[in-house]
C-alpha positions in Angstrom: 4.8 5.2 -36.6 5.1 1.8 -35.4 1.7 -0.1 -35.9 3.1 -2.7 -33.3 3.8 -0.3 -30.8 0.3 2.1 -31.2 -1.7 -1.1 -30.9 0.1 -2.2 -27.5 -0.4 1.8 -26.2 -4.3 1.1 -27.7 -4.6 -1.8 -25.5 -3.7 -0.5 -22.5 -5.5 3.3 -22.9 -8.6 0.6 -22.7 -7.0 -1.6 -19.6 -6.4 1.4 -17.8 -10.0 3.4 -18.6 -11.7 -0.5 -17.8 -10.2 -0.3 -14.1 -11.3 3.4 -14.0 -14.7 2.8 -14.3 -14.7 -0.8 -12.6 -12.8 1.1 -9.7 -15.1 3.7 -9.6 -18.4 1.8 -10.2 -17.6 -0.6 -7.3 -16.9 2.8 -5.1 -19.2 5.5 -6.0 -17.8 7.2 -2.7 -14.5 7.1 -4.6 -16.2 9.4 -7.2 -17.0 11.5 -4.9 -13.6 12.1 -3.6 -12.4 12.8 -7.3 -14.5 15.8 -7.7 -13.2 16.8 -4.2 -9.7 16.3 -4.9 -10.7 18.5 -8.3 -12.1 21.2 -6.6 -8.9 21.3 -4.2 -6.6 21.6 -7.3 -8.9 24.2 -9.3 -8.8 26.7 -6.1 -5.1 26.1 -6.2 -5.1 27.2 -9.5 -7.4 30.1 -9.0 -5.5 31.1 -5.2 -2.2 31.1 -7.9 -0.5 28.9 -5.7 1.2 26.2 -8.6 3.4 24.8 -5.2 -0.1 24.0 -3.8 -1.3 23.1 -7.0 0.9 20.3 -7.8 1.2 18.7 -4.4 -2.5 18.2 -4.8 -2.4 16.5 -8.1 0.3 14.5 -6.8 -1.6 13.5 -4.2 -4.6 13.0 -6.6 -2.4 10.8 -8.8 -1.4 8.8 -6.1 -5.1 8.0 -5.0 -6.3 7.1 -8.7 -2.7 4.5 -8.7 -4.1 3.1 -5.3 -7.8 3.1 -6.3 -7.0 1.1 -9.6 -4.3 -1.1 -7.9 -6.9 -2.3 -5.5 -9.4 -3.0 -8.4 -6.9 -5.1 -10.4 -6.3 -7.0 -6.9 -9.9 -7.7 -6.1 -10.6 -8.9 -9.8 
């Protein structure tokens, strides 16, 4: 492995979990929506409906980018 290389990935696994919890803790609604958009996905699963399934966690995705994006902004 390439000690360079899993120090940069290190750094940025705790950038990335930093904006989580700054984005979240600045909009506990936010959290909110995350178990919702969970819940959404899990009865995809459990309907067995994987078309379903993945254009929620797209979506879900897409909302966590957005959410962090407007964290980095505001800081």
């Amino acid at each position: 492995r390439n000690k360079k290389l899993t120090a940069i990935l290190n750094n940025l696994r705790e950038q990335i979990h930093r904006f989580r919890v700054t984005s979240l803790t600045k909009n506990p609604e936010r959290l909110k929506g995350i178990f919702e958009e969970h819940e959404r996905i899990l009865a995809a699963i459990g309907s067995r409906d994987p078309e379903r399934a993945e254009e929620l966690v797209k979506e879900h995705i897409e909302n966590v980018e957005n959410s962090i994006m407007r964290t980095m902004k505001e800081n």
